[in-house]
MIDRENFI-873911 format. One record per residue: residue in one letter; x negated, y negated, z of N, C-alpha, C, CB in turn. Coordinates in steps of 0.05 Angstrom, whole numbers, padded with zeros to 5 digits, always signed. Atoms other than C-alpha are relative to their C-alpha. Glycine has a CB too. Layout:
N
AXYZXYZXYZXYZ/...
end
This chain:
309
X-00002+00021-00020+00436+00088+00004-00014+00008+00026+00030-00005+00006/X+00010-00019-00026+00406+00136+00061-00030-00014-00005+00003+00043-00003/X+00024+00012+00003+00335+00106+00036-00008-00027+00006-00006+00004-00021/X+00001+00024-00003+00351+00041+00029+00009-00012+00028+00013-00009-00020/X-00002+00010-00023+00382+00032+00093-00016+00004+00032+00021+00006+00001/X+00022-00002-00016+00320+00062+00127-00016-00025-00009-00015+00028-00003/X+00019+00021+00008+00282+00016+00090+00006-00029+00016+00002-00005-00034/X-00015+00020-00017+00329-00040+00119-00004-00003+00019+00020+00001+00004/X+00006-00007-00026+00322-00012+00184-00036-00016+00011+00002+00037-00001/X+00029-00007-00001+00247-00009+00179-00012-00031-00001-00011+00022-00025/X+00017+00037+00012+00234-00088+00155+00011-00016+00018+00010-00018-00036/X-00013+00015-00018+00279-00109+00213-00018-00026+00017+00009+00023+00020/X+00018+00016-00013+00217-00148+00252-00022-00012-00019-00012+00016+00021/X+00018+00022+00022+00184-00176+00183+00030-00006+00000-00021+00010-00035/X-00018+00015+00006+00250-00199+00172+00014-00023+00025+00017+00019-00013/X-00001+00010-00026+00258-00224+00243-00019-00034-00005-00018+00027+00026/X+00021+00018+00002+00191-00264+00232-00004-00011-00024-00023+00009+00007/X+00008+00008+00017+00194-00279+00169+00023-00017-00017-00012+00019-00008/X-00031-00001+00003+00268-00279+00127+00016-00031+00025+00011+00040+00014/X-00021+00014-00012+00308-00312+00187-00017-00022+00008+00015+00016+00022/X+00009+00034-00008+00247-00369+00201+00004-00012-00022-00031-00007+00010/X-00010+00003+00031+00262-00382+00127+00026-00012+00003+00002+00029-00019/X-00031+00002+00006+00338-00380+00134-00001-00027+00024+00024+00035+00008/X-00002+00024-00017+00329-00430+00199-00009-00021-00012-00012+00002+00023/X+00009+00036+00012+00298-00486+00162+00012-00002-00012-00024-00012-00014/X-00018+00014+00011+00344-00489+00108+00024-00007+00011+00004+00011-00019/X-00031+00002-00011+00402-00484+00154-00012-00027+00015+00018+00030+00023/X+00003+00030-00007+00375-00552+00195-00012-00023-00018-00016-00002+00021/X+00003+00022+00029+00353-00583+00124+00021+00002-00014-00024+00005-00022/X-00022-00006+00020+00412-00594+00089-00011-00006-00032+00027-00020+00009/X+00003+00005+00025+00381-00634+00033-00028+00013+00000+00004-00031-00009/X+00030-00014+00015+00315-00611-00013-00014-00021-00003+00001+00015-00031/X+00012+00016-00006+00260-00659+00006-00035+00011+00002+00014-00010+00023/X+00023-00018-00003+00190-00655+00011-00006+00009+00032-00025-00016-00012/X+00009-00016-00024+00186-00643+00081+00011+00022+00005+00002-00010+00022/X-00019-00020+00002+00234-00590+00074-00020+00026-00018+00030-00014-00018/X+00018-00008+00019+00180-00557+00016-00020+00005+00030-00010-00023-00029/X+00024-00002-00024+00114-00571+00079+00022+00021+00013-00012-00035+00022/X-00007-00012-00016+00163-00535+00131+00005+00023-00019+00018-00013+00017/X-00001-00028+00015+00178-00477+00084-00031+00011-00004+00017-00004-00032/X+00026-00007+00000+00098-00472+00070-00013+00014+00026-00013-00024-00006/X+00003-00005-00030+00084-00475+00140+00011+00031+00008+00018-00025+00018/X-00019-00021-00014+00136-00418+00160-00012+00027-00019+00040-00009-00005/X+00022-00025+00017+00103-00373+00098-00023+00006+00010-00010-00007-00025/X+00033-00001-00010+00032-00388+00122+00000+00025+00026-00011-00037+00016/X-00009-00018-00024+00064-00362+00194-00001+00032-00004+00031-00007+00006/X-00006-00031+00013+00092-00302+00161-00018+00028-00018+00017-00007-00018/X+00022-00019+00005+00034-00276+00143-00004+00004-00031+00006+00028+00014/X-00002-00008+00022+00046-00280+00068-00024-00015-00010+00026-00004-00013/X+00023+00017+00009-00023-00326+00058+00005-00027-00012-00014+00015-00018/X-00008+00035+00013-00036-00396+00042-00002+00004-00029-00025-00029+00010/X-00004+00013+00028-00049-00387-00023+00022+00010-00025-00027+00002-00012/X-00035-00015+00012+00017-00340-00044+00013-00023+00006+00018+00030+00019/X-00022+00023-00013+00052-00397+00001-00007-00022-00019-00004-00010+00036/X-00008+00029+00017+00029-00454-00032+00012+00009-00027-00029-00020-00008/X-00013+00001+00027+00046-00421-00097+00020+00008-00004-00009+00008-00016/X-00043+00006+00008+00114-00401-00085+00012-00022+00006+00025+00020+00017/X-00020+00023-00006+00132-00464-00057-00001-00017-00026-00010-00020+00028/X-00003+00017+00033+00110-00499-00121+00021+00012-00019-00030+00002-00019/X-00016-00012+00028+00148-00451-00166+00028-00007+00017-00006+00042-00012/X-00028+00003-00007+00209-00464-00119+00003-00023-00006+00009+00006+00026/X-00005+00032+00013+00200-00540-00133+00003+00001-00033-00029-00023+00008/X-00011+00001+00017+00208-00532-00197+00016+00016-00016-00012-00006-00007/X-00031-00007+00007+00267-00479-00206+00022-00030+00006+00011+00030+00024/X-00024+00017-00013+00298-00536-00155+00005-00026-00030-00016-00019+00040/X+00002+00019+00011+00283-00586-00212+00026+00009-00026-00032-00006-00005/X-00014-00011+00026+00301-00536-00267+00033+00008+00003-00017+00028-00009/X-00032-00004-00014+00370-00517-00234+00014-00023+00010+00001+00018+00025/X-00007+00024-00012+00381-00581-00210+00019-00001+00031+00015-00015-00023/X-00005-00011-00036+00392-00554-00133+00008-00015+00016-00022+00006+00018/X+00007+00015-00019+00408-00598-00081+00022+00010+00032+00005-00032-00014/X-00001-00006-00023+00433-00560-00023-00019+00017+00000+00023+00007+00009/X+00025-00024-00018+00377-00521+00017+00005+00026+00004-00005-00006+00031/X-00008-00027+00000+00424-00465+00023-00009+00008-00019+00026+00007+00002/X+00009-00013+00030+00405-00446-00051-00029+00004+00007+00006-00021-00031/X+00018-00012+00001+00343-00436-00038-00015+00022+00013-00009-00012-00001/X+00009-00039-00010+00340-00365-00001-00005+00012-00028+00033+00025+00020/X-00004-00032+00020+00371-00326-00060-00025-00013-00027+00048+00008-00018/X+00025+00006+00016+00313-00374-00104-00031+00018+00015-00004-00038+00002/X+00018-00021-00008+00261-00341-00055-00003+00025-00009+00003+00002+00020/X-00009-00027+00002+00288-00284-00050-00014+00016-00040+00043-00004+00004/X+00008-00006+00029+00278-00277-00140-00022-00002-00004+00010-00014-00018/X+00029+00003+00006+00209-00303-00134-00014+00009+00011-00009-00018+00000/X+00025-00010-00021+00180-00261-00075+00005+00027-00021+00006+00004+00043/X-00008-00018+00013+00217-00206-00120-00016+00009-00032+00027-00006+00000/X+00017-00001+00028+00183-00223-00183-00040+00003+00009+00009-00039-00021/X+00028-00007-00006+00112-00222-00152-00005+00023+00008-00012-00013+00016/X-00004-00046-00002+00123-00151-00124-00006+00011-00024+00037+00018+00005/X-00003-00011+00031+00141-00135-00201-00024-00003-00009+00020-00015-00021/X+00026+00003+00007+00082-00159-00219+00012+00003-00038-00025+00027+00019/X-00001-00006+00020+00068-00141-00290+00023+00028-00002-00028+00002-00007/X-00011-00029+00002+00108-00073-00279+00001+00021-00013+00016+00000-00002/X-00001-00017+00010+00074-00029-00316-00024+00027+00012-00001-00011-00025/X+00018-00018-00026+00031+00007-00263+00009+00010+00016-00016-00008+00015/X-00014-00015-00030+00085+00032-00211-00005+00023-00008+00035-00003+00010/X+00007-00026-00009+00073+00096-00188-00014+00011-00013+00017+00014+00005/X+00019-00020+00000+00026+00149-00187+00006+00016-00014-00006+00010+00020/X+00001-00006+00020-00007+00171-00238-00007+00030+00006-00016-00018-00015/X+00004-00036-00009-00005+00254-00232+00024+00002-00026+00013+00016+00046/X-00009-00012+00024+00005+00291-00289+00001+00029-00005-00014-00009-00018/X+00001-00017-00006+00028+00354-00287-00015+00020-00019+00019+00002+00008/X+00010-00026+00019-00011+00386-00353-00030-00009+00003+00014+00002-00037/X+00035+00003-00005-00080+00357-00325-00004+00000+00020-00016-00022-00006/X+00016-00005-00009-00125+00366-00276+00000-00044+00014-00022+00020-00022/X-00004+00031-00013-00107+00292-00221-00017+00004+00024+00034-00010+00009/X+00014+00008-00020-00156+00270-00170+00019-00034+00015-00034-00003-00015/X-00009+00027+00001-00129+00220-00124-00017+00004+00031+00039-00011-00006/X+00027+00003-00012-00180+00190-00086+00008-00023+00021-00026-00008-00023/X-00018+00015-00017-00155+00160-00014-00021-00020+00009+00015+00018+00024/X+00026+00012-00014-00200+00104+00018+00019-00018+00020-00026-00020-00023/X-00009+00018-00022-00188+00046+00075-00014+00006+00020+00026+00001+00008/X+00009-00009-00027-00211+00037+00143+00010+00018+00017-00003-00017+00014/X-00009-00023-00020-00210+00087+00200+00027-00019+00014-00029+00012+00027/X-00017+00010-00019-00144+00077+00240+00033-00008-00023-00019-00031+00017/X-00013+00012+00004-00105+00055+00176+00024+00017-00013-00012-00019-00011/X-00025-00034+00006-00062+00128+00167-00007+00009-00030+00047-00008+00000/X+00002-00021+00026-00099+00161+00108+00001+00021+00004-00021+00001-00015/X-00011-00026+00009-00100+00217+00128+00026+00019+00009-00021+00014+00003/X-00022-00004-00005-00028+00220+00159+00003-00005-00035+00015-00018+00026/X-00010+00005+00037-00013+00190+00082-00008+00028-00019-00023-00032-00017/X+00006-00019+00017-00054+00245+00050+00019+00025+00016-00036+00003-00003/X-00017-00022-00006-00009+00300+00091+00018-00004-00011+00006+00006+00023/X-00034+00001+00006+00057+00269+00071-00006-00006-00028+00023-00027+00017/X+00005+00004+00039+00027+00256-00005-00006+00028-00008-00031-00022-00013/X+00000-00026+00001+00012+00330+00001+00025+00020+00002-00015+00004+00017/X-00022-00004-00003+00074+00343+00016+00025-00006-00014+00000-00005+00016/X-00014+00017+00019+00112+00305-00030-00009+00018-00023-00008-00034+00000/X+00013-00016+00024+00071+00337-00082+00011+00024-00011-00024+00007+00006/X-00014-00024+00007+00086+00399-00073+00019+00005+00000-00002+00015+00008/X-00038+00001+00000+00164+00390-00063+00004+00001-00034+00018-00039+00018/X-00007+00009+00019+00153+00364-00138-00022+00025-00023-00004-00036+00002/X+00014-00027+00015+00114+00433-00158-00025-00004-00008+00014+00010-00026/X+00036+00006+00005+00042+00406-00159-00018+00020+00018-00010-00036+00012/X+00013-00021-00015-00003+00454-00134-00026-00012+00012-00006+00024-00019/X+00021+00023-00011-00045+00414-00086-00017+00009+00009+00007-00018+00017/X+00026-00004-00022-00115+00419-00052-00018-00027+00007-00023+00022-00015/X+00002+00017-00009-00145+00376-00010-00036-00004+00013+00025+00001+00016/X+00024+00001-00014-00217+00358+00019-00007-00023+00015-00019+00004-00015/X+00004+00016-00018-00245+00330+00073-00026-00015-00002+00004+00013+00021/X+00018+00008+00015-00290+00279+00047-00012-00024+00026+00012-00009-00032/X+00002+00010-00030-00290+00235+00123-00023+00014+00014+00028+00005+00018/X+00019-00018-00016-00353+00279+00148-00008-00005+00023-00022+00005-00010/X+00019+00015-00025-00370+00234+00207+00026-00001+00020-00016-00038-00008/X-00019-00002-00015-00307+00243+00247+00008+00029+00006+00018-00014-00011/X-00009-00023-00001-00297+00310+00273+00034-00001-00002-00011+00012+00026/X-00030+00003+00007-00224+00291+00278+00019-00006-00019+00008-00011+00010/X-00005+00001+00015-00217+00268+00220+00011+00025-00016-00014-00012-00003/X+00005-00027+00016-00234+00336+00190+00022+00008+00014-00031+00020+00002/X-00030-00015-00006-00183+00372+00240+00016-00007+00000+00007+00011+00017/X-00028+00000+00006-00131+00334+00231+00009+00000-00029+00012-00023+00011/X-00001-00010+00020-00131+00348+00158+00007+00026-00010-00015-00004-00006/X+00003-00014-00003-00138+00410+00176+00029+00011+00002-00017-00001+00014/X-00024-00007-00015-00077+00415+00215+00024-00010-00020+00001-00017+00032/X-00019+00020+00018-00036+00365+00158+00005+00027-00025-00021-00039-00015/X-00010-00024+00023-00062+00431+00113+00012+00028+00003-00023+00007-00016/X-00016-00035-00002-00032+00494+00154+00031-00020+00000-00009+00028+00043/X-00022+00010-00001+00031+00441+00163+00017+00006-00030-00005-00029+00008/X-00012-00002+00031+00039+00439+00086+00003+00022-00014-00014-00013-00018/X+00007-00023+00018+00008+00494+00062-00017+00000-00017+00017+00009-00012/X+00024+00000+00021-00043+00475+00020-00031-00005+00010+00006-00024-00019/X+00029+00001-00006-00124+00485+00026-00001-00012+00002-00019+00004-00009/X+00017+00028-00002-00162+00439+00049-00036+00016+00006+00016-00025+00036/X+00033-00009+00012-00242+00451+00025-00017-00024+00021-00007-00006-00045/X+00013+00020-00021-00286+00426+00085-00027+00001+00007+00013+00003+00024/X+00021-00013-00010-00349+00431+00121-00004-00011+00019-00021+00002-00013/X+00001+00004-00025-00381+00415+00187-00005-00028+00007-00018+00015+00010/X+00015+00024-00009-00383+00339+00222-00027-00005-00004+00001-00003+00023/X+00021+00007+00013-00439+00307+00192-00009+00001-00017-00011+00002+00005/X+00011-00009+00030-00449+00336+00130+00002-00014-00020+00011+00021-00010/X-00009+00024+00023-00455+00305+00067+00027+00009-00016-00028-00006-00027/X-00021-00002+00020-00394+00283+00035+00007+00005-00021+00006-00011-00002/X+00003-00010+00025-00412+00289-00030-00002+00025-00011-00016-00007-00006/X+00010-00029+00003-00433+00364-00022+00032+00011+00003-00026+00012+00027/X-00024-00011-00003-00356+00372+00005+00022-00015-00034+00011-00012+00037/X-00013+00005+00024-00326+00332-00063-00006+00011-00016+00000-00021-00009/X+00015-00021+00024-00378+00378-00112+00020+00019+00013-00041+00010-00001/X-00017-00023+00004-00340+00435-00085+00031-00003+00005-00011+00023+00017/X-00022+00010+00010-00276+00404-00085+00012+00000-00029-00004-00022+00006/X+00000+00001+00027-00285+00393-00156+00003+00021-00015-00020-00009-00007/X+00001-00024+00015-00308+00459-00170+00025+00019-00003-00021+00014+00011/X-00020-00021-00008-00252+00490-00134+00024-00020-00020+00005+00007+00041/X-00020+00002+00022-00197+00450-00179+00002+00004-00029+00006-00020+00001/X+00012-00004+00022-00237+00458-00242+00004+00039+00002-00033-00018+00000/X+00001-00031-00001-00234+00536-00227+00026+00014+00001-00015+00009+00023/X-00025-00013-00013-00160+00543-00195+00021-00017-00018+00004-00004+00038/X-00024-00001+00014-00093+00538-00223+00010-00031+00012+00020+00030+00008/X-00016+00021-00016-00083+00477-00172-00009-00030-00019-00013-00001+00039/X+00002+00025+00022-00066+00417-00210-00016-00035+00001+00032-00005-00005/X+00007+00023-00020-00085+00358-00154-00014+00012+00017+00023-00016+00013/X+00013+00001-00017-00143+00344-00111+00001-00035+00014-00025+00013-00011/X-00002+00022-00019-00131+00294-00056-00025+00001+00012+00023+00001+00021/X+00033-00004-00017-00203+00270-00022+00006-00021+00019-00036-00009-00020/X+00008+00008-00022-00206+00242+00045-00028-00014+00002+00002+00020+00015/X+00030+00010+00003-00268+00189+00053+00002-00021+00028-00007-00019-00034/X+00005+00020-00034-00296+00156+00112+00005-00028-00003-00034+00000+00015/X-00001+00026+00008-00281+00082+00125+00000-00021+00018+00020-00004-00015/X+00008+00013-00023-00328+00062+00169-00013-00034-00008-00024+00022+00012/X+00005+00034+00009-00333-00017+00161-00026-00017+00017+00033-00019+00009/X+00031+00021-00019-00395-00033+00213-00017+00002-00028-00025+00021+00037/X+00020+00001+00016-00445-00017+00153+00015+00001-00026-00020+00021+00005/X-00006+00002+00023-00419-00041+00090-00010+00019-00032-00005-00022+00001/X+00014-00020+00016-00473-00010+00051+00002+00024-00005-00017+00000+00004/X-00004-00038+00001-00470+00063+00071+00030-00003-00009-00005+00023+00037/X-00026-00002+00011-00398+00053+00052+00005+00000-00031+00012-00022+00011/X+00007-00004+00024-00410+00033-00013-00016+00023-00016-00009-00019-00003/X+00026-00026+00019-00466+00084-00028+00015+00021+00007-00040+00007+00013/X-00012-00034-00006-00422+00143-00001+00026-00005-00034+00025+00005+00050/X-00028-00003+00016-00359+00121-00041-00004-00003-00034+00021-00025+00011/X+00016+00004+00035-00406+00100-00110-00016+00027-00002-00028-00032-00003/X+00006-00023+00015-00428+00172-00101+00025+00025-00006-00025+00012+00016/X-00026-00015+00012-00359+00205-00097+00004-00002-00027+00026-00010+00012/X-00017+00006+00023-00340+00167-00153-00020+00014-00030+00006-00041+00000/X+00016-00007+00022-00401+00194-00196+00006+00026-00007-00026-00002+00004/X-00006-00034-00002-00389+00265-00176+00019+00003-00012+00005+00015+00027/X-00021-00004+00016-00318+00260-00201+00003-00003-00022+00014-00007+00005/X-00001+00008+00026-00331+00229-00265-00027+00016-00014-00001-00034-00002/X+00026-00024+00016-00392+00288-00277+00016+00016-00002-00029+00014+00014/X-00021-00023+00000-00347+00347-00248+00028+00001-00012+00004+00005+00024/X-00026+00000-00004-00282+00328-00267+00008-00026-00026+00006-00006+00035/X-00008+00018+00018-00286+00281-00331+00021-00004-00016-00012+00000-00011/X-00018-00003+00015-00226+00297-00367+00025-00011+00030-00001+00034-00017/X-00040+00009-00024-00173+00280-00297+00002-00025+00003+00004+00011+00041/X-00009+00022-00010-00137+00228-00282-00008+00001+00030+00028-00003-00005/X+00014+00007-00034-00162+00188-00218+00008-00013+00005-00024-00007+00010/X-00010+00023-00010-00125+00154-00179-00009-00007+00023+00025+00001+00002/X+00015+00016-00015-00164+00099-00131+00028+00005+00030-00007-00037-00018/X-00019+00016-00013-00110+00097-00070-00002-00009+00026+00022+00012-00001/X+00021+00018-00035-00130+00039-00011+00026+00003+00008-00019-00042+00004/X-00027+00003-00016-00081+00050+00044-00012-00019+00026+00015+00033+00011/X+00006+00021-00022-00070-00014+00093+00022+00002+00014-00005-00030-00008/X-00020+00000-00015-00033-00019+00150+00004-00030+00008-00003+00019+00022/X-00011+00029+00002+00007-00077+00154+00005-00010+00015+00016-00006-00010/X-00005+00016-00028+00011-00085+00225-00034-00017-00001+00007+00027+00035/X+00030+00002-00001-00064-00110+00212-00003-00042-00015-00016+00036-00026/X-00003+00023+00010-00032-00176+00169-00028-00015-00021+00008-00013+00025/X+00015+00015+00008-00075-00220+00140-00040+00021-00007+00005-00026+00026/X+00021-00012-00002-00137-00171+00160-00002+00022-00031+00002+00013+00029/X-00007-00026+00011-00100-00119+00111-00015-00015-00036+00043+00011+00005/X+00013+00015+00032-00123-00174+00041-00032+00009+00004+00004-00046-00004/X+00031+00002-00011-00192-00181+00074-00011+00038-00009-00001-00012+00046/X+00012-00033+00003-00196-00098+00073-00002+00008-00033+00026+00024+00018/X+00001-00010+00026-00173-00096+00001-00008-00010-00022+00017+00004-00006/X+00016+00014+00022-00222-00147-00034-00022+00017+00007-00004-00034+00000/X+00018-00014+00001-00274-00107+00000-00003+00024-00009-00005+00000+00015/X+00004-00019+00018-00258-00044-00024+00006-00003-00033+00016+00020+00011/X+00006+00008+00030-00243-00076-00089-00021+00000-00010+00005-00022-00006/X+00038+00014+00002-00327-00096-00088-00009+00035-00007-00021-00019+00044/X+00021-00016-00007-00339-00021-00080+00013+00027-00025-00003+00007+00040/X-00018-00014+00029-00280+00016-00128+00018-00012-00005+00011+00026-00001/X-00015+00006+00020-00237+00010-00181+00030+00004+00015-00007+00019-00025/X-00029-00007-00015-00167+00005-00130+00024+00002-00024+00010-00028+00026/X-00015+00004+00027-00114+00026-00181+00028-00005+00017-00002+00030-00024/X-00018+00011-00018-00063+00026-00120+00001-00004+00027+00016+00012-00001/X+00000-00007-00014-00046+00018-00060+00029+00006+00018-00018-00011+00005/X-00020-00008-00009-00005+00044-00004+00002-00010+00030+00000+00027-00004/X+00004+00012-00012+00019+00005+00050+00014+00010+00030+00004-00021-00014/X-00013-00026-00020+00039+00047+00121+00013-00021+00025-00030+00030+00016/X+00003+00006-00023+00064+00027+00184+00024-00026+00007-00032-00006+00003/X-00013+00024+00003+00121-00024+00151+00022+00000+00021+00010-00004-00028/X-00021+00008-00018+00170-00007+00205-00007-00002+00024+00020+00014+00000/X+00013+00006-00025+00129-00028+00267-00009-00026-00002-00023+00017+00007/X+00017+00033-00003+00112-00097+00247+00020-00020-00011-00033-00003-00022/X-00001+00026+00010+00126-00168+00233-00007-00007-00019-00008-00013+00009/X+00015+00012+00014+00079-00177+00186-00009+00009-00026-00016-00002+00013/X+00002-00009+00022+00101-00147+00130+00001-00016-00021+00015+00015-00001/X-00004+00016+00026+00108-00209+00085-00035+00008-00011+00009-00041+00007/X+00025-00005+00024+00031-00191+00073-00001+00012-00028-00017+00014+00009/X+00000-00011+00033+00048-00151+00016+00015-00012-00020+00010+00028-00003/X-00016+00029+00022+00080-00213-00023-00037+00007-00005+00020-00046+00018/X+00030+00026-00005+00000-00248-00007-00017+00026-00017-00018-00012+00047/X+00008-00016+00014-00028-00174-00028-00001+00001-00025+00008+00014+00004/X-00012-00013+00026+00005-00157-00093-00010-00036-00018+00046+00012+00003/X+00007+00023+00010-00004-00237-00117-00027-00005-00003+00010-00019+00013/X+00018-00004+00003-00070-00241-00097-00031+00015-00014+00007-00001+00009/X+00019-00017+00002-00107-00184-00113+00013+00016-00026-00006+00016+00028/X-00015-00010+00020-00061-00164-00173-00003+00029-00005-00005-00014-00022/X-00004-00031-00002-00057-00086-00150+00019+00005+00008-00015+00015+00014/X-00042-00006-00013+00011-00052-00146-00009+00014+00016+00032+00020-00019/X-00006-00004-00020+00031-00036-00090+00029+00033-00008+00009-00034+00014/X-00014-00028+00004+00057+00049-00104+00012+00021+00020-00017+00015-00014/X-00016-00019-00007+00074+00076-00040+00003-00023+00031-00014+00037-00001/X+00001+00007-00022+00100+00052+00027+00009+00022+00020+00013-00023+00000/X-00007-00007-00036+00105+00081+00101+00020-00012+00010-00022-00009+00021/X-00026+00013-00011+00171+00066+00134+00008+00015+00024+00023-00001-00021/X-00012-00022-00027+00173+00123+00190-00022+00014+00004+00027+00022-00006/X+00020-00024-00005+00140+00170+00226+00004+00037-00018+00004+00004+00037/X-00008-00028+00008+00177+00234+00196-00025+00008-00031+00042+00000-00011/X+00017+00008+00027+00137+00263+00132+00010+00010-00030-00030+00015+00004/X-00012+00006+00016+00189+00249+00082-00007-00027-00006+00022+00005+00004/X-00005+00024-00002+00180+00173+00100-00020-00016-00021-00002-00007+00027/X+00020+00017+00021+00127+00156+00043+00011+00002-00018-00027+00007-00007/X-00017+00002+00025+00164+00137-00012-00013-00022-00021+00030-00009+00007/X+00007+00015+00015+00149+00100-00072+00012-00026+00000+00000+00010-00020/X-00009+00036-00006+00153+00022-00069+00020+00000-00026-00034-00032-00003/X-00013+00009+00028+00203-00008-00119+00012-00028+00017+00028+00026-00017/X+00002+00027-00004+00198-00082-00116+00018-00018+00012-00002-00008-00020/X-00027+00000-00005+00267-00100-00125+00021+00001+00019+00004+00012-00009/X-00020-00009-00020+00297-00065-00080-00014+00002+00041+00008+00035-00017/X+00003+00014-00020+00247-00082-00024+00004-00028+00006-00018+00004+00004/X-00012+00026+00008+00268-00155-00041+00032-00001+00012-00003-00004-00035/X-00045-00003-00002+00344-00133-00033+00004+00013+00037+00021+00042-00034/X+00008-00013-00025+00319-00097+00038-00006-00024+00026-00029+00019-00007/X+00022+00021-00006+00282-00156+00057+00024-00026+00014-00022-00010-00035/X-00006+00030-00002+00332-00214+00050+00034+00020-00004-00017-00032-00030/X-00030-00010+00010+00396-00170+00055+00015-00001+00035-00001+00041-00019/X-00014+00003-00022+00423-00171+00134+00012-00020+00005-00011+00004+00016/X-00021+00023+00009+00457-00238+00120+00020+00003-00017-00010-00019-00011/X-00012+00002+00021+00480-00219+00059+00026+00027+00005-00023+00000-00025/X-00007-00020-00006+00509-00151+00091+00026-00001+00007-00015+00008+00014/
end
């Protein structure tokens, strides 16, 4: 309960903006009408969950209302509530991260600058090793001196290497010996750090389509896990970030930070629907315990539970 009621805590201002403009329209609609359907669209759109998640849960709610044969407005939270819950679920056979402890796991971080990868890659480093993975890490960001030291600093925090080289250098030259060095050492995971500079699309692509070659020369036998981290105070911007890195790799997850500072957390309904990538870790705090693995369900029960409390 200590998790969940951070989690609670943490969704307080998506649920502010989102949840209770929800709960206000049905409470001044008594009956189920179509303007009652438009004002629920509307209030989604608001909420940052996208028009085209919104239009399509409102449809699927018109026809539970039909199939249940509904007709107070109150009933249709805990109908929300099941259907924002079932799009989270998704298919459900992709939650969490794939790390295996008798092979050799690459997990390969991307997103724009600003959106806490490499705070994420400290506390995924950290997590790791709590769970006896023997981690190493590289700094694959070359164009940010700060980047590099605060990696740096994330790896005397933890305790685990981090394989680097000097601002400006090529990135690729720091993932080859990345590679080499997990292919050589006992350490089971390599976490890579990558720049995610969005003015030039191109060099973005050509840096991150040569990581991805290097790993699949050096390192053909590991599991690889893609993981885009968005910050969700960013809303609507945060879809836009993750069709583009969709264009450039194979996103197998992502991880979404920053959920207890915002409003605008219904985006990861509009996410997960949209772009049909689970959603495997979320951000809920500053401490670096606070990355925990999403479970659908029970952000659903987090979400639409301070009424119900």
């Amino acid at each position: 309960m200590g998790f969940f009621n951070k989690l609670k805590e943490g969704l307080t201002k998506t649920r502010q903006g989102f949840v209770e403009k929800v709960s206000t329209v049905l409470t001044f609609n008594k009956t189920i009408d179509e303007d009652l359907f438009e004002e629920l669209e509307e209030t989604l759109i608001q909420a940052d969950v996208g028009v085209n998640t919104s239009m399509k849960l409102v449809e699927t709610m018109r026809r539970r209302v039909k199939e249940r044969k509904l007709k107070d407005a109150s009933q249709l939270r805990e109908v929300m509530k099941e259907e924002i819950a079932h799009i989270l679920v998704g298919d459900n056979d992709e939650l969490g991260l794939n790390v295996d402890k008798d092979k050799k796991n690459v997990i390969l971080v991307v997103g724009v600058n600003g959106a806490g990868k490499t705070t994420t890659i400290g506390k995924l480093a950290h997590r790791l090793k709590k769970e006896n993975h023997r981690v190493l890490l590289a700094a694959g960001d070359t164009f940010r001196a700060a980047a590099i030291d605060q990696l740096l600093i994330w790896g005397q925090r933890v305790g685990v290497e981090v394989i680097h080289n000097q601002e400006g250098s090529d990135p690729g030259a720091v993932v080859f010996d990345a590679c080499k060095s997990l292919a050589s050492r006992r350490d089971n995971v390599l976490i890579i750090d990558t720049a995610g500079r969005l003015q030039n699309k191109t060099n973005l692509m050509e840096e991150l389509r040569k990581v991805g070659k290097i790993l699949a020369r050096e390192l053909p036998e590991a599991n690889v896990e893609v993981l885009l981290v968005l910050d969700a105070t960013t809303g609507q911007n945060a879809i836009s970030q993750a069709q583009l890195f969709s264009e450039v790799v194979n996103v197998t997850g992502i991880c979404l930070t920053k959920l207890d500072g915002t409003a605008k957390g219904g985006v990861i309904v509009g996410i997960r629907d949209e772009l049909k990538i689970p959603v495997k870790l979320i951000g809920i705090g500053e401490g670096i315990d606070d990355l925990k693995d999403f479970q659908a369900e029970e952000f659903a029960e987090a979400l639409f539970a301070e009424e119900e409390a």
